[in-house]
C-alpha positions in Angstrom: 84.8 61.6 32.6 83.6 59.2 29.8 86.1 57.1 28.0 85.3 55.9 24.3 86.2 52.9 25.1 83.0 52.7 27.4 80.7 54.8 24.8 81.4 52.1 22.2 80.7 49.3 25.0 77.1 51.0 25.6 76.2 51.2 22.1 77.4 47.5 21.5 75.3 46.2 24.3 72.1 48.1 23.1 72.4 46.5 19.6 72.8 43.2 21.1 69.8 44.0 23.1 67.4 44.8 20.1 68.5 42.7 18.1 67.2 40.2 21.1 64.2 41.7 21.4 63.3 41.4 17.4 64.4 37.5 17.7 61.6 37.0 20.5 59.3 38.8 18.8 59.0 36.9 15.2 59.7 33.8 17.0 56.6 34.0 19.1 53.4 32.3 17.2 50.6 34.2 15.5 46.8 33.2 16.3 44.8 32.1 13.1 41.6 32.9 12.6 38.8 30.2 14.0 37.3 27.9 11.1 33.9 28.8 10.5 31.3 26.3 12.4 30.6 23.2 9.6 27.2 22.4 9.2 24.5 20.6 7.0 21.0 22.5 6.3 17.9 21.8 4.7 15.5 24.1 3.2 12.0 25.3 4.1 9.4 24.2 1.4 5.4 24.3 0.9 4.5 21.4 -0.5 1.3 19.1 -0.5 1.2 17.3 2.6 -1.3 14.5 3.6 -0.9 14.0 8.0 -1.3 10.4 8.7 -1.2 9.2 12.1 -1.6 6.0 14.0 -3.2 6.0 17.0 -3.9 3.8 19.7 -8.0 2.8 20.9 -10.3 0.2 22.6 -12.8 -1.6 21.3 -16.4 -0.6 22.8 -19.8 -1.7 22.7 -22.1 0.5 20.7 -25.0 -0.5 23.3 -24.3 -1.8 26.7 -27.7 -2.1 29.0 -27.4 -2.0 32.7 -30.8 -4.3 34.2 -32.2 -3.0 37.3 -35.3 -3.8 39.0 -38.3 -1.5 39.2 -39.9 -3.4 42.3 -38.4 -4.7 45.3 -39.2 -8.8 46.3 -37.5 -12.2 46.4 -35.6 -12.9 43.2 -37.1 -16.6 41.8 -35.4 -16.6 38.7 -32.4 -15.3 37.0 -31.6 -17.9 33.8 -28.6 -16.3 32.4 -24.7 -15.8 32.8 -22.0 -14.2 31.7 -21.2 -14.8 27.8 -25.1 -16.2 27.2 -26.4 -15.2 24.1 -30.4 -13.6 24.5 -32.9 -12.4 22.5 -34.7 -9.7 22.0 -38.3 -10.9 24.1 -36.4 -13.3 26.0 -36.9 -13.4 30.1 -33.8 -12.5 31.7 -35.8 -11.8 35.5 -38.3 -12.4 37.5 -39.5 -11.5 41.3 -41.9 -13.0 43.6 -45.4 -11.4 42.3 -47.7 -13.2 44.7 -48.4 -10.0 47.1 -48.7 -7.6 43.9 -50.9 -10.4 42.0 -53.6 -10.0 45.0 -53.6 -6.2 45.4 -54.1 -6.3 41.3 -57.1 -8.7 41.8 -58.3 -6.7 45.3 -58.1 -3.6 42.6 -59.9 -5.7 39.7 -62.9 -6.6 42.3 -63.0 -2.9 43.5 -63.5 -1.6 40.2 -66.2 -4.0 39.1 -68.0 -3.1 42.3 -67.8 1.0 41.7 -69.3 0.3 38.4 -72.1 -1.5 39.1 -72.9 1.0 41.9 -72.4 3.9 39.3 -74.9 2.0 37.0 -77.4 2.1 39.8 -77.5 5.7 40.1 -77.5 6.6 36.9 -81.0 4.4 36.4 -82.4 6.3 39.6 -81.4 9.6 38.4 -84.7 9.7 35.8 -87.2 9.2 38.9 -85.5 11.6 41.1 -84.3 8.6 43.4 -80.5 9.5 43.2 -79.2 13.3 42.4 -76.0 14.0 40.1 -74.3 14.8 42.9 -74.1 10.8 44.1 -73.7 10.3 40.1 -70.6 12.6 40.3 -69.1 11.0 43.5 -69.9 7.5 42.3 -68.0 8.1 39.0 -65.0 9.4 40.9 -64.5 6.4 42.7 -64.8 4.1 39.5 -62.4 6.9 38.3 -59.8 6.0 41.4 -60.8 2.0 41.5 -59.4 2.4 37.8 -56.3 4.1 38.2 -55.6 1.6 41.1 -55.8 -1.1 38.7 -53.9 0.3 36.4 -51.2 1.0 39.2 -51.1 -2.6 40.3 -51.2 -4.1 36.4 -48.2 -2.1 36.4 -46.5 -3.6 39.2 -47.1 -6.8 38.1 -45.9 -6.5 34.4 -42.3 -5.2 36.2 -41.7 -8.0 38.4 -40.7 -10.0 35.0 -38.1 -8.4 33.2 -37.2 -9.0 29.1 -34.6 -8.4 27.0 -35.1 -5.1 25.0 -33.0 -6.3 22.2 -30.5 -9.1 21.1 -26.9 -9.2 23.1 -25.0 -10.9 24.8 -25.0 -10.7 29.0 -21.7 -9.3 30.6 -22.4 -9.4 34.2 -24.8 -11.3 36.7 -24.9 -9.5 40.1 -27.7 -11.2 41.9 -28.7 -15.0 42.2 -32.2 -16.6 42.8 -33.2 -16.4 46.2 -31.9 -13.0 47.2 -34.0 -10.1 48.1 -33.4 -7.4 45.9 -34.0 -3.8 47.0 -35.6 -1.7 44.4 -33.2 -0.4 41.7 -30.8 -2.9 42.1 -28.2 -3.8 39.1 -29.2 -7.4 38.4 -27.4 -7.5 34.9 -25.5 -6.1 32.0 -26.6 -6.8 28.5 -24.2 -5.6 25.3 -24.7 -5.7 21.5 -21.8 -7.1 20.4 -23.5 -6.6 16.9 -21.5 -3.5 16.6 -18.8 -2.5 18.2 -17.1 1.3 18.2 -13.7 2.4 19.4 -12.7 6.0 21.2 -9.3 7.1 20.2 -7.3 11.0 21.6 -6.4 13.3 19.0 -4.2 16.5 19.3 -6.1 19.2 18.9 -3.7 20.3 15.9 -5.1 17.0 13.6 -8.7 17.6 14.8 -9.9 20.6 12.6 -8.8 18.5 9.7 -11.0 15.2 10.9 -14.7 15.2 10.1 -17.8 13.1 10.4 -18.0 10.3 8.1 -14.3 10.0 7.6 -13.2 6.6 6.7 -10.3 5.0 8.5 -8.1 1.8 8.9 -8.2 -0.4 11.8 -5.7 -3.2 12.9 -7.3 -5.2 15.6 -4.1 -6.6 17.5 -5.9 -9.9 18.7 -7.1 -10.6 15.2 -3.8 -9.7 13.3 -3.2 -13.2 12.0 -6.5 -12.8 10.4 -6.8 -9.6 9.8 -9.5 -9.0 7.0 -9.0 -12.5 5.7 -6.4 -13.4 3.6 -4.6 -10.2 2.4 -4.4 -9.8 6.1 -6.0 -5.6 5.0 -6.8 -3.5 7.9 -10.6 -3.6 9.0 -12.5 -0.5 7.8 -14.7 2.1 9.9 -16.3 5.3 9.7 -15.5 8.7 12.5 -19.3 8.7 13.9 -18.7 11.4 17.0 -16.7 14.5 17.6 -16.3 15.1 21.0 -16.8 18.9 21.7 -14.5 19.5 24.6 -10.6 19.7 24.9 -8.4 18.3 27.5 -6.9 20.6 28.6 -3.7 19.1 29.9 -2.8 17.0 26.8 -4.7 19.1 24.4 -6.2 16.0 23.0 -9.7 15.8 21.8 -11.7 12.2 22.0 -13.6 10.8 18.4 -15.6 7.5 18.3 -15.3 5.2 15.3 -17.5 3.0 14.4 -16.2 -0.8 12.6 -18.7 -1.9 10.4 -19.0 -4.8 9.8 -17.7 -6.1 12.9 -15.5 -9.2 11.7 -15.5 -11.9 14.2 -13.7 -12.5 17.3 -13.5 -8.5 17.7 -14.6 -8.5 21.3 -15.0 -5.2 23.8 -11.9 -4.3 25.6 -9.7 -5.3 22.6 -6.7 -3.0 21.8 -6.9 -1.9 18.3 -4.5 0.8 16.4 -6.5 3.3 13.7 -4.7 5.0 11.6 -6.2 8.5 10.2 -5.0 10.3 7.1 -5.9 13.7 6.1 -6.3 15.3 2.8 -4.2 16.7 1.0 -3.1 20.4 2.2 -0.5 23.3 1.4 2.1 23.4 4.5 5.2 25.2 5.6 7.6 21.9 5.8 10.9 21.5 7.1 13.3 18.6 8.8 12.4 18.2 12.2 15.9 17.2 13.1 16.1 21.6 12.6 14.0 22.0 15.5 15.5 22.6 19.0 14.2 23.0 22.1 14.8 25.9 25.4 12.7 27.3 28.2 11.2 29.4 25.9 10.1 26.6 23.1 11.1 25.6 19.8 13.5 27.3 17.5 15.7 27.0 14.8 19.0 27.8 13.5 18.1 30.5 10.2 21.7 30.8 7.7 21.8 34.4 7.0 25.0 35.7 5.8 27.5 33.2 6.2 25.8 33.4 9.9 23.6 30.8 12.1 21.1 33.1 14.0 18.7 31.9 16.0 14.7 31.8 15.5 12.0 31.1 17.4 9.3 29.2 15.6 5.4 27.9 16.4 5.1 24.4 15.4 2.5 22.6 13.6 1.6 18.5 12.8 4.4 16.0 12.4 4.6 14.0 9.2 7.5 11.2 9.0 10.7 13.5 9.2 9.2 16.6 8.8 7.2 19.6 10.5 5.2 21.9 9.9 6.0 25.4 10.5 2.9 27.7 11.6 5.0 31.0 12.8 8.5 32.4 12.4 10.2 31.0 9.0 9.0 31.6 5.6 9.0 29.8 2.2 12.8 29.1 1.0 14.4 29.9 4.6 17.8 27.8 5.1 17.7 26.1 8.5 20.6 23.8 10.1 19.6 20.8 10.6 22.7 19.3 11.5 25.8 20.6 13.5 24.6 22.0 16.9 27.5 21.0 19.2 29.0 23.9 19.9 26.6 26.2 18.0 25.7 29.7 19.2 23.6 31.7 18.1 25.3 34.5 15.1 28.4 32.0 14.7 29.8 32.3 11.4 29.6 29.0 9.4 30.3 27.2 6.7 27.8 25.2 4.9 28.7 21.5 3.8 25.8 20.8 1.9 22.4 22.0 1.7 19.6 19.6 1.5 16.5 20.2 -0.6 13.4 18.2 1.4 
């Protein structure tokens, strides 16, 4: 048996109990919404765009001669060292020439004997004395006399080496007095007249480099007196293309020739040559856009209110931009700053856009 009493009790303590349950309710928190991600873009432009890169080289020698003997023997003289100036003409070797002077006069005699025998028979031939068979043999020997003259003369001429043209010796190996084995490196001669330097390009700048291309050149040694008194950077000319790539830096070699060579450039000098390119049409954006994964560059692309992520082929740098081959085109907004915390189709919200 219920007594109202307890009814009114029950329904008293399920009131209290909602009304409980509506307090806890509205006095727990809502979650707002996440702020869009801030960020700063730029836009990609085509625009005129002239590549000029600086680029490290060595000064070479045009011409650098390496001496060797063509016939063994004593060395008896060797008049010049290291940083002598020659001339073209000048004697720079010679060997002992005594043993190859008397076969050259044992081949001289030979000959004039053959000849004089050949003579003979010729004036007997006429009266049937001597038959063109003897004439035949005789001639062939002044024929071999000759050619062993000619052999030694030539021996003889190479135990005194010249200068074949105006330089300046780099290296003496040998000293008078030592016997030098045939084909030995006695000197180095270089024309320091001209001098040429070998610099690595990418193989991105190379299609847009060709022969006869002038460039400037800052010799570091000579930077105080750099092209006189506007202290200008010397001037030289791309003579070589190389035709090969490497294929680990994907660099290509060109050789660049400084004309005139101003003085005190020496070989083995570091100099820096800077190369600019013509004017061209190019897909340019910031390079701060650019990342980097596993998988190569990308960028961030705004697309609705949204950051979504774009893989991208890259081109040539140029100050702080670069050049887009593949992957964005003309007018595309990329972020360029903003990326901590960044994923890829994040809302965002765009703090100001930057037209470069």
């Amino acid at each position: 048996m219920i007594f109202p009493n307890s009814i009114k009790v029950l329904f008293l303590l399920a009131a209290v109990l909602s009304l409980l349950a509506c307090t806890e309710d509205q006095s727990k928190p809502k979650k707002r919404p996440k702020d869009p991600h801030l960020v700063e873009t730029g836009i990609a432009r085509i625009k005129p765009v002239s590549i000029s890169k600086t680029l490290p080289g060595t000064l070479e020698t045009v011409r650098s001669i390496k001496i060797f003997n063509q016939e063994e023997g004593l060395l008896i003289r060797l008049p010049h060292y290291e940083g002598d100036i020659v001339k073209k003409g000048d004697l720079l070797a010679k060997l002992d020439d005594a043993l190859i002077k008397a076969d050259f006069n044992k081949a001289r005699a030979s000959l004039k004997q053959y000849q004089l025998d050949l003579k003979r028979l010729k004036d007997l031939v006429p009266r049937k004395l001597a038959s063109d068979d003897e004439v035949a043999k005789a001639q062939t020997a002044v024929d071999i006399a000759q050619a062993e003259l000619n052999q030694n003369q030539a021996r003889f001429t190479r135990t005194q080496i010249y200068a074949p043209l105006n330089g300046t010796i780099s290296e003496r190996l040998a000293e008078p007095g030592d016997v030098i084995p045939i084909h030995s490196h006695l000197l180095t001669l270089i024309d320091t007249s001209s001098l040429k330097a070998r610099v690595h390009v990418s193989e991105l700048l190379l299609p847009l480099i060709q022969l006869g291309d002038e460039v400037a050149i800052k010799i570091d040694a000579l930077a105080e007196a750099s092209d006189s008194e506007n202290n200008k950077p010397y001037r030289g000319r791309i003579t070589r293309l190389h035709p090969t790539i490497d294929t680990i830096t994907r660099s290509g070699t060109i050789e660049i020739k400084l004309d005139p060579v101003p003085p005190g450039a020496l070989p083995g000098q570091l100099c820096r040559i800077t190369l600019k390119t013509q004017n061209r049409n190019r897909l340019m954006i910031p390079f701060d856009a650019v990342r980097h994964n596993i998988q190569g560059a990308y960028v961030y692309v705004v697309e609705n209110n949204r950051a979504v992520q774009q893989a991208i082929h890259t081109g040539l740098e140029n100050r702080n931009e670069i050049e887009v081959l593949e992957g964005l085109k003309e007018n595309d907004i990329v972020v360029v700053k903003g990326f901590f915390g960044l994923k890829n189709d994040m809302v965002i919200k765009i703090k100001d856009v930057t037209n470069k």
